[in-house]
Every structure is written in structure tokens, then in C-alpha cells.
MIDOSE-1310 file (N, C-alpha, C; in nm, 2 decimals, decimal comma, always signed):
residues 265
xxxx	+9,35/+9,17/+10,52/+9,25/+9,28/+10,55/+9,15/+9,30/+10,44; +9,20/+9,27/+10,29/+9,17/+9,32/+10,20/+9,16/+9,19/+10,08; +9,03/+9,15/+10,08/+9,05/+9,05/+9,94/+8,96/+9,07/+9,81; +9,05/+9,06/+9,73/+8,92/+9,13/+9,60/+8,93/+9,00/+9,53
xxxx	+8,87/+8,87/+9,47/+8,90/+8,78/+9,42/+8,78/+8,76/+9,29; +8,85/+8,78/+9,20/+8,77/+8,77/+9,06/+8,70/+8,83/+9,01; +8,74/+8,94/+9,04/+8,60/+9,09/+9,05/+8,63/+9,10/+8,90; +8,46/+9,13/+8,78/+8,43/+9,16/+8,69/+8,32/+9,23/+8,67
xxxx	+8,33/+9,38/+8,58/+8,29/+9,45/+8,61/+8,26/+9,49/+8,48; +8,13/+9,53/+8,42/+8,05/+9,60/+8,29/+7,99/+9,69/+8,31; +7,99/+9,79/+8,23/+7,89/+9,89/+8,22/+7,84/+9,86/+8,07; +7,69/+9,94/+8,14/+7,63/+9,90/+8,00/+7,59/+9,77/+7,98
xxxx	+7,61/+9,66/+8,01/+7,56/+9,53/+8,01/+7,51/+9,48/+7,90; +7,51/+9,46/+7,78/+7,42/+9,34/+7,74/+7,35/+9,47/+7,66; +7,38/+9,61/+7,61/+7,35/+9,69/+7,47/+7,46/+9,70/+7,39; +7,46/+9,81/+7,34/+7,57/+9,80/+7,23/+7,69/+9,88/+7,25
xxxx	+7,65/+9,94/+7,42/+7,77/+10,03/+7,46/+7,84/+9,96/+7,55; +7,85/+9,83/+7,58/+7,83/+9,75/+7,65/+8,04/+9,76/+7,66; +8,11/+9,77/+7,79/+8,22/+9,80/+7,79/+8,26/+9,71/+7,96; +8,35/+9,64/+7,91/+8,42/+9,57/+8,03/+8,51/+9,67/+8,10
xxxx	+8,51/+9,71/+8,21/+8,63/+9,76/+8,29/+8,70/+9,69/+8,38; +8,61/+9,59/+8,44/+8,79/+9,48/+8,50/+8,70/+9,34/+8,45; +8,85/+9,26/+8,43/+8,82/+9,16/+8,43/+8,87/+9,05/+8,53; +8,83/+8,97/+8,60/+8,88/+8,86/+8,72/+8,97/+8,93/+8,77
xxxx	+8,99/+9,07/+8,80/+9,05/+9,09/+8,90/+9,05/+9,05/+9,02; +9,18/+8,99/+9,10/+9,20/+8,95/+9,23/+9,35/+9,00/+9,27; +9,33/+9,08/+9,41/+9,43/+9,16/+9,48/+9,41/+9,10/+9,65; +9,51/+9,07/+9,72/+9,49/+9,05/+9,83/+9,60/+9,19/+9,89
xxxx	+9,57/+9,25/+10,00/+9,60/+9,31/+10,09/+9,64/+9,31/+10,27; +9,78/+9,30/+10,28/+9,74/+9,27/+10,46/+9,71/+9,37/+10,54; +9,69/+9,35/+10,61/+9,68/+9,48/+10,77/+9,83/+9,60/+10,75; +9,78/+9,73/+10,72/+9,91/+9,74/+10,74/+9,99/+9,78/+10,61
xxxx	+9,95/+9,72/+10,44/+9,99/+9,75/+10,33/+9,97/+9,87/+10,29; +10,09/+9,94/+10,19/+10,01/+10,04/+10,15/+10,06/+10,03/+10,00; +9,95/+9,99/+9,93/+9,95/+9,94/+9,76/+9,89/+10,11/+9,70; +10,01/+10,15/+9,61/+9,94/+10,20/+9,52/+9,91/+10,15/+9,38
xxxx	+9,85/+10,25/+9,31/+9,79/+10,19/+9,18/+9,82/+10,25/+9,09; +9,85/+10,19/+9,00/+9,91/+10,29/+8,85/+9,84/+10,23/+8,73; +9,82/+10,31/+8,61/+9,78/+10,25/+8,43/+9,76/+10,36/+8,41; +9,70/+10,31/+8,26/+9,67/+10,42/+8,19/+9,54/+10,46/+8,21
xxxx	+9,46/+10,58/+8,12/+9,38/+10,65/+8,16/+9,23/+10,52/+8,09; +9,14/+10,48/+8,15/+9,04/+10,39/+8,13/+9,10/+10,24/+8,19; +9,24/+10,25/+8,23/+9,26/+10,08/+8,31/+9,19/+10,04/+8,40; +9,07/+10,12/+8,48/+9,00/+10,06/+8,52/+9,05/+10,08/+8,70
xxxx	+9,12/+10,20/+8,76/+9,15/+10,21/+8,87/+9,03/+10,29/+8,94; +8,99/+10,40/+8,89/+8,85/+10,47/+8,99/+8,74/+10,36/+8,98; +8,73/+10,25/+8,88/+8,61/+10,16/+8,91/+8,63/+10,04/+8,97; +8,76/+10,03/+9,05/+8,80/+9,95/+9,13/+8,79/+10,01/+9,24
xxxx	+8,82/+10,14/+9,28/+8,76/+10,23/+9,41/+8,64/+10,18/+9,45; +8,57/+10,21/+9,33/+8,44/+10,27/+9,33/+8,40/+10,16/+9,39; +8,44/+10,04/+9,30/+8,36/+9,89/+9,34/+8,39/+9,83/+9,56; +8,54/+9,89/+9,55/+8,52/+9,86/+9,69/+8,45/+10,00/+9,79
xxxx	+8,45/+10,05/+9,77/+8,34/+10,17/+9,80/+8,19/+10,13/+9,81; +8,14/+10,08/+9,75/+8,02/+10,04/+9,76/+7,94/+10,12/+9,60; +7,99/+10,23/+9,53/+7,94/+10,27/+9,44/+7,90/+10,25/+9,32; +7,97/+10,11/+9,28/+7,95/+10,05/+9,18/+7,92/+9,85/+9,21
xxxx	+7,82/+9,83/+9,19/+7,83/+9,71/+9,20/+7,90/+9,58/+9,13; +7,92/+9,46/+9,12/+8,02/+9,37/+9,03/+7,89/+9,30/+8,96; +8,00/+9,20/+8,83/+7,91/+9,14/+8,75/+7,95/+9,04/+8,84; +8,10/+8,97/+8,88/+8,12/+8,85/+8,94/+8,25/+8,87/+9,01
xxxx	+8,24/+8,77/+9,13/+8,35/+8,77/+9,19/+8,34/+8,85/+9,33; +8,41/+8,83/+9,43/+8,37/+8,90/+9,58/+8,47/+9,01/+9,58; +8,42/+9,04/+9,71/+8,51/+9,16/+9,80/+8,52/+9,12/+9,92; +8,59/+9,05/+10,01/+8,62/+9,07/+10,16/+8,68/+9,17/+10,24
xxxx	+8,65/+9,21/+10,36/+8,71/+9,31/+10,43/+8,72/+9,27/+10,56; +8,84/+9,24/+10,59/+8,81/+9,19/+10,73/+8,77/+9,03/+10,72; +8,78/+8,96/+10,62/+8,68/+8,82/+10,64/+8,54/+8,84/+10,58; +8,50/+8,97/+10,55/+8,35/+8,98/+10,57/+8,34/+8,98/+10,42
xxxx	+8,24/+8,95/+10,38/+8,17/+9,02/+10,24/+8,11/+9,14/+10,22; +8,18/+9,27/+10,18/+8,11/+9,39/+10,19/+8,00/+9,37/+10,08; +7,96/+9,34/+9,99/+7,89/+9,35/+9,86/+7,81/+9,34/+9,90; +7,72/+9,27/+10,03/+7,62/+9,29/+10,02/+7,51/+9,46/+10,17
xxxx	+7,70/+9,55/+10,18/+7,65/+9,63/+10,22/+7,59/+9,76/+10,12; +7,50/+9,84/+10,15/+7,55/+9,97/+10,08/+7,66/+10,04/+10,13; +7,65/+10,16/+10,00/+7,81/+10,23/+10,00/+7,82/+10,32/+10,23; +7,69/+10,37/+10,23/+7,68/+10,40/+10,35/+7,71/+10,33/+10,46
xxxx	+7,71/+10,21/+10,43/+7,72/+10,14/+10,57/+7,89/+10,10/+10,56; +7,96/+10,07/+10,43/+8,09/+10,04/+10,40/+8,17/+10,20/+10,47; +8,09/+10,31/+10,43/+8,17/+10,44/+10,49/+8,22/+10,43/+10,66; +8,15/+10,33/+10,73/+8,18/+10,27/+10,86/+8,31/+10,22/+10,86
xxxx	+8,38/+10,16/+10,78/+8,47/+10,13/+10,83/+8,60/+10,14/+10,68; +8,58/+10,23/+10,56/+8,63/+10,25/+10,51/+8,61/+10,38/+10,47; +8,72/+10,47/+10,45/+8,76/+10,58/+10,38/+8,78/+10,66/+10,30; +8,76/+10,75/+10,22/+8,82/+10,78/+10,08/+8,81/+10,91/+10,10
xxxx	+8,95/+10,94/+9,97/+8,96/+11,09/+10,01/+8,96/+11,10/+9,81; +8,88/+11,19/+9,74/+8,87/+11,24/+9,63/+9,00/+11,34/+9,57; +9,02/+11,36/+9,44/+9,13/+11,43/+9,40/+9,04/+11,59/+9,40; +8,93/+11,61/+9,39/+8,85/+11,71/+9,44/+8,87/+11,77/+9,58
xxxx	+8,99/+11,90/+9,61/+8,96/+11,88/+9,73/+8,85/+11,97/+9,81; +8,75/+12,02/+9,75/+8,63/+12,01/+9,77/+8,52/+11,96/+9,80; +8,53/+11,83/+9,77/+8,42/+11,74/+9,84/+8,47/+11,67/+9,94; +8,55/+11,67/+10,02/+8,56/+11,60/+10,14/+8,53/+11,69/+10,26
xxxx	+8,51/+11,81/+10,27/+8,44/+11,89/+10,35/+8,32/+11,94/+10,32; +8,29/+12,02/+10,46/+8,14/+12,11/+10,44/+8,18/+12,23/+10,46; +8,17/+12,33/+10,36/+8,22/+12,42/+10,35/+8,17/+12,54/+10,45; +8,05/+12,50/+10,45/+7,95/+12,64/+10,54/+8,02/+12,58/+10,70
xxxx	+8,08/+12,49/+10,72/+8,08/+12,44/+10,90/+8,25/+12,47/+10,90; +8,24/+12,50/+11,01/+8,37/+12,56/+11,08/+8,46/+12,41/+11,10; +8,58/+12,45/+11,09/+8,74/+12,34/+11,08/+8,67/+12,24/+11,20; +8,65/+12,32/+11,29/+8,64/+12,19/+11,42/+8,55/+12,13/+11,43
xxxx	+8,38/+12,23/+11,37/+8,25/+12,12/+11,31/+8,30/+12,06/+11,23; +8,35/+12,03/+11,12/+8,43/+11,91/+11,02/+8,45/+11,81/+11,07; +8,55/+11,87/+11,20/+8,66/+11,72/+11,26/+8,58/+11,65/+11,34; +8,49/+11,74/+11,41/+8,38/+11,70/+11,52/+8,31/+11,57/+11,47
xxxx	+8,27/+11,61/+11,34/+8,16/+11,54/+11,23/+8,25/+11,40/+11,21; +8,32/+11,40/+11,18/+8,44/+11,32/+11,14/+8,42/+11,20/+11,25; +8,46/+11,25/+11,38/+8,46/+11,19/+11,48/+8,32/+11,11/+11,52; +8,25/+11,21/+11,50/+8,14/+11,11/+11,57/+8,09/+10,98/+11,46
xxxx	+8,14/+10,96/+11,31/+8,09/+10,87/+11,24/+8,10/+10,75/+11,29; +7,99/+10,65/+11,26/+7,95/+10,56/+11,34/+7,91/+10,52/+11,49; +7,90/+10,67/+11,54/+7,88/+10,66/+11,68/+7,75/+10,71/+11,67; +7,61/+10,68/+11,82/+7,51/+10,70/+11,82/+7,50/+10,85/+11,84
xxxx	+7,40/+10,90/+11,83/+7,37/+11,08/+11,85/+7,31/+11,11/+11,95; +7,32/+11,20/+12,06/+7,33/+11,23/+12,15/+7,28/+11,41/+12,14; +7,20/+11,41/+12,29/+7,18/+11,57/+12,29/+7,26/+11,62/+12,39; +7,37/+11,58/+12,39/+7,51/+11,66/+12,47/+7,59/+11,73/+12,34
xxxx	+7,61/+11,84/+12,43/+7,72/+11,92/+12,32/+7,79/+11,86/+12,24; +7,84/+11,92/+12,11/+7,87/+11,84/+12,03/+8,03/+11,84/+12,02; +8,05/+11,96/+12,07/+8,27/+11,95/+12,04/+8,28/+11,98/+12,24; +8,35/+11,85/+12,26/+8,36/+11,88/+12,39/+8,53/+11,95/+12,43
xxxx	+8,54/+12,03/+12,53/+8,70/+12,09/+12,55/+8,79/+11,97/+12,55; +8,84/+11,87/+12,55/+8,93/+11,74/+12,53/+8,91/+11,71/+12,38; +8,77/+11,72/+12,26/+8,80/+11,72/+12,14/+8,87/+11,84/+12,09; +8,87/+11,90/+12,16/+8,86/+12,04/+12,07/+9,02/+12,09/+12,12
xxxx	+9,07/+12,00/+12,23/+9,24/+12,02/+12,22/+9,28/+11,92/+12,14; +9,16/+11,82/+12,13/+9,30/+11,71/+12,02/+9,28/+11,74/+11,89; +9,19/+11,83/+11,90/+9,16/+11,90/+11,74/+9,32/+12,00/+11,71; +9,33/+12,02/+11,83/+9,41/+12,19/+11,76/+9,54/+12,06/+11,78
xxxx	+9,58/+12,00/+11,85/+9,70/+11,92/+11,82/+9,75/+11,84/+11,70; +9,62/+11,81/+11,67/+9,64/+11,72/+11,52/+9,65/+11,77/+11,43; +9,59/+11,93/+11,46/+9,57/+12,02/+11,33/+9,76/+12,10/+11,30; +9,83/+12,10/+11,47/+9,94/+12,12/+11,47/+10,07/+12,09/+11,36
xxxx	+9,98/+11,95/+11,39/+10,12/+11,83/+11,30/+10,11/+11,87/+11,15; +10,00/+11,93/+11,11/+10,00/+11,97/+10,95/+10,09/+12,04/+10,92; +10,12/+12,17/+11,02/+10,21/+12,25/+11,00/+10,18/+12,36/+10,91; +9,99/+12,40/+10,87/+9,96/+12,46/+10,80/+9,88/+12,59/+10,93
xxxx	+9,90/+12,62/+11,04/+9,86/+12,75/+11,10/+9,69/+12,70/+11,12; +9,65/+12,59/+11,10/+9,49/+12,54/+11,12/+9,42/+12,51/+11,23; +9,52/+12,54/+11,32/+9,54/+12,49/+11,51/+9,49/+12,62/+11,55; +9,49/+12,74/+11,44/+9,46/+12,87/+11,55/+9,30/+12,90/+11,47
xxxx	+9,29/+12,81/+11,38/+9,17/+12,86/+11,26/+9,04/+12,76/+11,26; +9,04/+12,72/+11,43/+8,91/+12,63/+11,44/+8,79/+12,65/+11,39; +8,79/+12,79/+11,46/+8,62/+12,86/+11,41/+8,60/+12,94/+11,30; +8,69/+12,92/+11,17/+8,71/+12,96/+11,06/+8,60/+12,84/+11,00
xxxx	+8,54/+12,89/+10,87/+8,47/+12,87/+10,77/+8,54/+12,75/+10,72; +8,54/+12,61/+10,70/+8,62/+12,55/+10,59/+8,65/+12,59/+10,42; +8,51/+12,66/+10,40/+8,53/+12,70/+10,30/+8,60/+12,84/+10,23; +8,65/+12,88/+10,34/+8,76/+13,00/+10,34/+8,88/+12,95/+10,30
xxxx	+8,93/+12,82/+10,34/+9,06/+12,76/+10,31/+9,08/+12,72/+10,21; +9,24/+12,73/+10,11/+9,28/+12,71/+10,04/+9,25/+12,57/+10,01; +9,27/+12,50/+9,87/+9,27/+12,38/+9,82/+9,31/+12,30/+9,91; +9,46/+12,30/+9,90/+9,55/+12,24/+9,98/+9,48/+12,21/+10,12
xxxx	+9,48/+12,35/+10,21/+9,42/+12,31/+10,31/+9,34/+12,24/+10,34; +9,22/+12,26/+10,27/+9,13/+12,18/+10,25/+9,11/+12,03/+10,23; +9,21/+12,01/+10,11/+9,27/+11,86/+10,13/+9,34/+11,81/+10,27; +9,44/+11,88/+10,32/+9,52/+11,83/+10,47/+9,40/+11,79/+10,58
xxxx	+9,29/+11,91/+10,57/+9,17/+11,86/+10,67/+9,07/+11,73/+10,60; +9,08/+11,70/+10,51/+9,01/+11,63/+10,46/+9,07/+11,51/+10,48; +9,19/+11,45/+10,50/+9,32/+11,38/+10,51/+9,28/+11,36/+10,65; +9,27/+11,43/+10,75/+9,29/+11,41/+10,89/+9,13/+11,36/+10,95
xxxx	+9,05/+11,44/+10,87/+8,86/+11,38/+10,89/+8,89/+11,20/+10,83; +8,98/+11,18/+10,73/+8,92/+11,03/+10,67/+9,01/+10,96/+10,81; +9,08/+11,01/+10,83/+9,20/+10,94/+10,93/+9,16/+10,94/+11,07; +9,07/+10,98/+11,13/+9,08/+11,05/+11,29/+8,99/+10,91/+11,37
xxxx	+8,91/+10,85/+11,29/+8,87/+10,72/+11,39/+8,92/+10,57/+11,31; +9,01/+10,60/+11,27/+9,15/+10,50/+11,18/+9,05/+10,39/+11,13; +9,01/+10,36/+11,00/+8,93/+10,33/+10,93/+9,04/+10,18/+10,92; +8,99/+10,11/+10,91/+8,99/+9,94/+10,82/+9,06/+9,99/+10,69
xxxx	+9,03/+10,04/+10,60/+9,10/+10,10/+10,48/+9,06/+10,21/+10,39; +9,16/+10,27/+10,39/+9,20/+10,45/+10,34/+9,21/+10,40/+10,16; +9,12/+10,49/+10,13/+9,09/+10,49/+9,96/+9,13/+10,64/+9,91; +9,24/+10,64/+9,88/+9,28/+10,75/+9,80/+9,31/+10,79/+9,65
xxxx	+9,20/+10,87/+9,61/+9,18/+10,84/+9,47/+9,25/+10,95/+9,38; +9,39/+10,96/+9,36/+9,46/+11,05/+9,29/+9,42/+11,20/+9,38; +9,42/+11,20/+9,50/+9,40/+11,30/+9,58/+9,53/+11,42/+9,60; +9,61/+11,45/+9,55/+9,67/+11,53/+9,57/+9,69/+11,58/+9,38
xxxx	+9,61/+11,51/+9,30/+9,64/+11,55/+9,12/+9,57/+11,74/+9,12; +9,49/+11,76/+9,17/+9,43/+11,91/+9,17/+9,46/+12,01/+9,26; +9,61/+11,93/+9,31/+9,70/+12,05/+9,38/+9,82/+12,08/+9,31; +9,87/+12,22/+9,32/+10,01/+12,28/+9,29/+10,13/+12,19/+9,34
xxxx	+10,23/+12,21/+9,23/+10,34/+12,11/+9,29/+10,36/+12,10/+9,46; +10,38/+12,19/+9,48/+10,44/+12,22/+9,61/+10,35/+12,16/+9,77; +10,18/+12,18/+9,70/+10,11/+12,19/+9,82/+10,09/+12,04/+9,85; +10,06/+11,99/+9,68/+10,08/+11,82/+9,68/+10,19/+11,77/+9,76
xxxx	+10,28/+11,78/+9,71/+10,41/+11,72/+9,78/+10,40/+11,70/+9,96; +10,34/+11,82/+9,97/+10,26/+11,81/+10,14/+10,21/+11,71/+10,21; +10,05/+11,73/+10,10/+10,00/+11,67/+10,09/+10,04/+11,47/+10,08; +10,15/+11,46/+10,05/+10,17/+11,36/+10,04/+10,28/+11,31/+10,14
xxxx	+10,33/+11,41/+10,19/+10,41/+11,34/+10,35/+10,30/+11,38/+10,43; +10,25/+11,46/+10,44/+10,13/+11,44/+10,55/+10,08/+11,27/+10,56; +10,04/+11,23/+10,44/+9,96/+11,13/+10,39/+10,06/+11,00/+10,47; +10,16/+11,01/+10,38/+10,24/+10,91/+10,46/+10,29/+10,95/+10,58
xxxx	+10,30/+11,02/+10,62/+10,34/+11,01/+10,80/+10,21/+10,95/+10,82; +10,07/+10,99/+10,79/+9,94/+10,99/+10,89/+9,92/+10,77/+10,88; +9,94/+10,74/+10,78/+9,90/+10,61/+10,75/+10,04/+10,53/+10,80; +10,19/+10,58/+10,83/+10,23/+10,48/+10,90/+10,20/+10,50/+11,04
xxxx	+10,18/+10,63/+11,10/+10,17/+10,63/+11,28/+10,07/+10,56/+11,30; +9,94/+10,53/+11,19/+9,84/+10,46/+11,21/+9,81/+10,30/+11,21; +9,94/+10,27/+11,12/+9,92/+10,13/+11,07/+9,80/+10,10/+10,99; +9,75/+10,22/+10,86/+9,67/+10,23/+10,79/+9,69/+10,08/+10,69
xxxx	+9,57/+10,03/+10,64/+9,56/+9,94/+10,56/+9,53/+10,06/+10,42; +9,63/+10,09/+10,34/+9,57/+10,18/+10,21/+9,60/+10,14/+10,10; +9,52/+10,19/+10,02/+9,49/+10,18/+9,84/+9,49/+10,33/+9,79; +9,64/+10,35/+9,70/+9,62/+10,49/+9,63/+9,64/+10,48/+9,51
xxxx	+9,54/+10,53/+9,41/+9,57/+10,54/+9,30/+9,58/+10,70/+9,25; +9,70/+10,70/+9,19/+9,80/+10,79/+9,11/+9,85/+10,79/+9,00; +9,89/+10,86/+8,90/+9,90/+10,86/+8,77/+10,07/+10,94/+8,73; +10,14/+10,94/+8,87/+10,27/+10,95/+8,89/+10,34/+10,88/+8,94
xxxx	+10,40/+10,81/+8,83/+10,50/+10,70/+8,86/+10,57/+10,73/+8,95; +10,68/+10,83/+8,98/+10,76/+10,83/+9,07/+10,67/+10,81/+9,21; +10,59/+10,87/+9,23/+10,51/+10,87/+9,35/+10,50/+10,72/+9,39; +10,41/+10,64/+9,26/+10,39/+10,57/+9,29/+10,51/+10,42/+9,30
xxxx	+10,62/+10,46/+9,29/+10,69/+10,40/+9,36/+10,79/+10,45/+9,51; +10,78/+10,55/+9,52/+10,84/+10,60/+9,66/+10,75/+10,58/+9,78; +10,62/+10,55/+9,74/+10,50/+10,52/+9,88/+10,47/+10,37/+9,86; +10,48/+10,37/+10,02/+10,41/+10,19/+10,01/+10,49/+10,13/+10,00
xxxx	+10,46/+10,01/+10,03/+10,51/+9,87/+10,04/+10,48/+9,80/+9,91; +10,38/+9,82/+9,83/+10,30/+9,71/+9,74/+10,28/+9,84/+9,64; +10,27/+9,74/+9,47/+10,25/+9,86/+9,36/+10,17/+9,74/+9,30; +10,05/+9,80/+9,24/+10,03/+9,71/+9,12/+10,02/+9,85/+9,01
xxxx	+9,97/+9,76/+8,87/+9,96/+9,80/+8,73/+9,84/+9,76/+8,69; +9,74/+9,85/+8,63/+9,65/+9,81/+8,56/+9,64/+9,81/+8,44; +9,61/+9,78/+8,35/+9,56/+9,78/+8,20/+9,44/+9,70/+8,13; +9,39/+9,81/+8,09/+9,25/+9,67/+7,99/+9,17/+9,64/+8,14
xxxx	+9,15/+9,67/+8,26/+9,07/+9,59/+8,33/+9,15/+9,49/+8,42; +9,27/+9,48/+8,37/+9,34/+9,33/+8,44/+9,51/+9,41/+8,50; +9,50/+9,34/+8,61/+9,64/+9,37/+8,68/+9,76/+9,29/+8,62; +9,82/+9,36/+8,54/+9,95/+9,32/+8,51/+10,05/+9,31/+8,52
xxxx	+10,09/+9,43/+8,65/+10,20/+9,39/+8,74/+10,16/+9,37/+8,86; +10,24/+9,34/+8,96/+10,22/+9,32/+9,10/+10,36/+9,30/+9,16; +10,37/+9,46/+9,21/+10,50/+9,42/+9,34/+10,50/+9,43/+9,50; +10,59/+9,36/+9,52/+10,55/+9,34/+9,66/+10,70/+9,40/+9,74
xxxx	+10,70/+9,49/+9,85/+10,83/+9,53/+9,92/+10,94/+9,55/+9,87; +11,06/+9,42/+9,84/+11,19/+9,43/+9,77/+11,18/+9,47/+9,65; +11,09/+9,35/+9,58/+11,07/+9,40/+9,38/+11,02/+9,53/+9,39; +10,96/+9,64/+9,46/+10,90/+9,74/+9,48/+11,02/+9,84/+9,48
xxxx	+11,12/+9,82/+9,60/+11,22/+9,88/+9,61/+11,32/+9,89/+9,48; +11,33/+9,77/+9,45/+11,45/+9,81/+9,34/+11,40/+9,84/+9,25; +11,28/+9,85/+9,18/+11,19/+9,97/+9,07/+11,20/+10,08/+9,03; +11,23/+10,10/+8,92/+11,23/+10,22/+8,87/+11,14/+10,25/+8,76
xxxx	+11,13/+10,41/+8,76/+11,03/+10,44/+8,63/+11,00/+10,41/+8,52; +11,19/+10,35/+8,42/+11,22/+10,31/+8,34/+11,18/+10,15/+8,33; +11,16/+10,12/+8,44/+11,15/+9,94/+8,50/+11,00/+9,93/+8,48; +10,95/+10,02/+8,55/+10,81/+10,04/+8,45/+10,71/+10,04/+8,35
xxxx	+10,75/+10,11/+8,26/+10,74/+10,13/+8,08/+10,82/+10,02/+8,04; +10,95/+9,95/+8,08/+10,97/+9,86/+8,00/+10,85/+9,71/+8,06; +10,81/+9,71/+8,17/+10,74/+9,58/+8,22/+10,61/+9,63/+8,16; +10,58/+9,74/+8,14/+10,43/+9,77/+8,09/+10,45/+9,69/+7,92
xxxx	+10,53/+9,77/+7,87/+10,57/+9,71/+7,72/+10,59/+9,57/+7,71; +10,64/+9,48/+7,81/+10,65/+9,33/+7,78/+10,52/+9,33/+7,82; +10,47/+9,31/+7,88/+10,33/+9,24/+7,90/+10,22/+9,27/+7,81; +10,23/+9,37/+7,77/+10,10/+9,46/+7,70/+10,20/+9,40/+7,52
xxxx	+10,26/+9,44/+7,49/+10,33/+9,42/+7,37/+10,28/+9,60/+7,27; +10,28/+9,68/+7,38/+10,25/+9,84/+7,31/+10,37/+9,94/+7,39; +10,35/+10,04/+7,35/+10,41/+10,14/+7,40/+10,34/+10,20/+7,52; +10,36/+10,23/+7,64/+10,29/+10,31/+7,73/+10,27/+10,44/+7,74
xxxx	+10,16/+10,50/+7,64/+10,16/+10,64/+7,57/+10,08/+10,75/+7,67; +10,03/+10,71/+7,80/+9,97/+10,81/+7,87/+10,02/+10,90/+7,92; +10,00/+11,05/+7,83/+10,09/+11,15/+7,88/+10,06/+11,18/+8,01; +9,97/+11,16/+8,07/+9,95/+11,20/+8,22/+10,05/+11,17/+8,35
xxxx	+10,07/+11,01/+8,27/+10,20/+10,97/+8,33/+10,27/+10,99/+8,31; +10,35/+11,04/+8,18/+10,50/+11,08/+8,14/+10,48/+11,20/+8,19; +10,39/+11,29/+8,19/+10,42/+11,42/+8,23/+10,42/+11,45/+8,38; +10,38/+11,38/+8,44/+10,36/+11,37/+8,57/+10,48/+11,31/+8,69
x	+10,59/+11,26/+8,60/+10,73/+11,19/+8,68/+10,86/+11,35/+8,68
């Protein structure tokens, strides 16, 4: 579903601020995977988003989706058939439009526009059903303001807008780090219930190890730009946190000092 093969990436180019963030990175992904992503803070995981997002262009190396070559879409036209939900849970809505304009909006992406009503009675029950499954009271709070809703909330609806016309692949970028223990944790069986009933192809990057081994099928490791681990299903399974920090330390030959991640297990 998903091929990233030799992707190298600079900012700054060719002055004196001039900074590599990946190097020949190559990740393949099937239909269906759900890889998250772990390193330390500058490994180079939001500019791996970003790059398959369309926000950041490459110095070398492709991106397939599907077979296709996205690089030579813009970021807008990739929003077609890929997703992303921000750790901000503020920008994945519109605050001034009501829960069910949101999902409405959601829905119609990639579809032509029309001067027929916009939330028809059949959207607007599978709105309040879907909004059910949150288990957050959002089923009775259609014509509520989004921007009245809590963080949390906010994020669960913003989770269900990236999800509702099941995207090619779900980009989640440490999206539950700017929530309270509690609402995250939600936030994150929501996430995984929503991407297995879907058979989501996803990419999550996180900076909590445990997380990032209890989701998904697939784990990589970044550092410097370059993936240095890579697990797949079984080696995934029998992983531990400990198993971690010590594979980060063989390969790297340093200590893995990102309090983000030690404080975040």
C-alpha cells in the first residue's frame, strides 16, 4: 500500500544551516498494517509525515501509494486519499460549524458539490450512530458548536472525520500527546477499534514506548534520519520497553536520553 524507498531529505540546502533529516530512508507497508513510529526528539518522524503528506518535498528517492507516485501530487490532492490527525486537537475541526457540519464536511471530501441539502436525514442517523460508538454523549450534541467541546472530544471527532470515507492511509502524528492521561487512553482504543473495523492502512508516530508497542502489527525506530529498527508482528510481540533502549543502544552505540520517552512509559 505504502512504499517509501530512499527518501532523503534537507532543509536548508546548500547554506550553512544546511541540516539532513532523513537519510535513504525506505519503509514498505501492506494493506492493512499498522506501524508505529518511535526516536528521539529531531529523528526525523514529523518530517517523514510531512514528506508523505505532501508538505514537505524530498531531495531523493520516491513515495508510492497504491503503485502510484504521490510526489508529484500537491499536499491537497494527496488529502484525497490520505489522512492525518495532528497532536493539536484543535486543528482538525472548525470550530464555528456544528458536530454534524464537521462530519457532513468530512463526508463529502472528494465528492463533486451540489445544490441539494447538505446533511441529508440517512447522514445525519449515521452521524448520531458513529458518534454513539465514542461513548462520549456526542450523538445527542449534533447541533452543538465544535468549538464548545472539550480537547478530547474534539480529538474523538476529529478521529471519526479522518476515518468516515476510510482513507488509503491514516497519518497520526502523536495525536493523543496534548491530552490528559485518561482522555488519551480513549483516545487511543477509539483509534484502534476505528482502524481495525476498517482495515486501515496506518502510520503513528508516538514518543510512548509502551503505546508504541501495544498498537499495531509493525514498529519501526528512528534516529539521525535513518531507521534503525524495524519490527514486524512476532519480533513486535515479544518486545519490550527494556528491549528497546537496549536495541537503541546497540545500534546507535549511546544512551537513549529522550526524557519524553522515559517519562512517557
Amino acid at each position: 500500500m505504502l512504499k517509501i524507498q530512499d527518501v532523503t531529505k534537507y532543509f536548508n540546502l546548500n547554506t550553512v544551516d544546511q541540516k539532513l533529516a532523513l537519510s535513504q530512508v525506505s519503509i514498505d507497508l501492506n494493506e492493512g498494517d499498522f506501524m508505529t513510529v518511535i526516536g528521539s526528539n529531531g529523528a526525523g518522524k514529523s518530517t517523514l509525515l510531512n514528506i508523505i503528506a505532501g508538505v514537505h518535498s524530498v531531495d531523493q528517492g520516491a513515495v508510492l501509494l497504491d503503485g502510484k507516485n504521490i510526489l508529484v501530487l500537491p499536499e491537497y490532492r494527496r488529502a484525497l486519499y490520505i489522512s492525518r490527525i495532528f497532536q493539536d486537537p484543535m486543528k482538525g475541526t472548525a470550530p464555528n460549524m456544528t458536530v454534524e457540519e464537521n462530519l457532513s464536511m468530512a463526508m463529502a471530501r472528494g465528492k463533486k458539490r451540489g445544490l441539494r441539502k447538505g446533511i441529508s436525514r440517512g447522514n445525519r442517523e449515521m452521524f448520531k450512530e458513529s458518534l454513539a460508538q465514542l461513548e462520549l454523549g456526542l450523538e445527542d450534541r449534533l447541533n452543538d458548536k465544535v468549538g464548545l467541546l472539550s480537547g478530547g472530544q474534539r480529538q474523538a471527532i476529529t478521529l471519526l472525520m479522518s476515518t468516515i470515507t476510510s482513507p488509503k492511509l491514516l497519518l497520526l502524528d502523536e495525536h493523543t500527546a496534548a491530552l490528559d492521561p485518561k482522555t488519551g487512553s480513549k483516545i487511543v482504543e477509539l483509534t484502534e477499534k476505528i482502524v481495525s473495523d476498517n482495515n486501515l492502512t496506518t502510520m503513528m508516530v508516538t514518543h510512548n514506548m509502551e503505546q508504541a508497542l501495544s498498537l499495531g502489527n509493525r514498529l519501526i525506530m528512528l534516529h539521525g534520519g535513518k531507521v534503525i529498527l524495524d519490527l514486524k508482528d512476532d519480533q513486535k510481540k515479544r518486545m519490550t520497553v527494556d528491549g528497546l533502549l537496549y536495541e537503541f543502544e546497540r545500534s546507535r552505540g549511546e544512551k537513549f536520553v529522550d526524557d519524553r520517552v522515559i517519562l512517557a512509559n
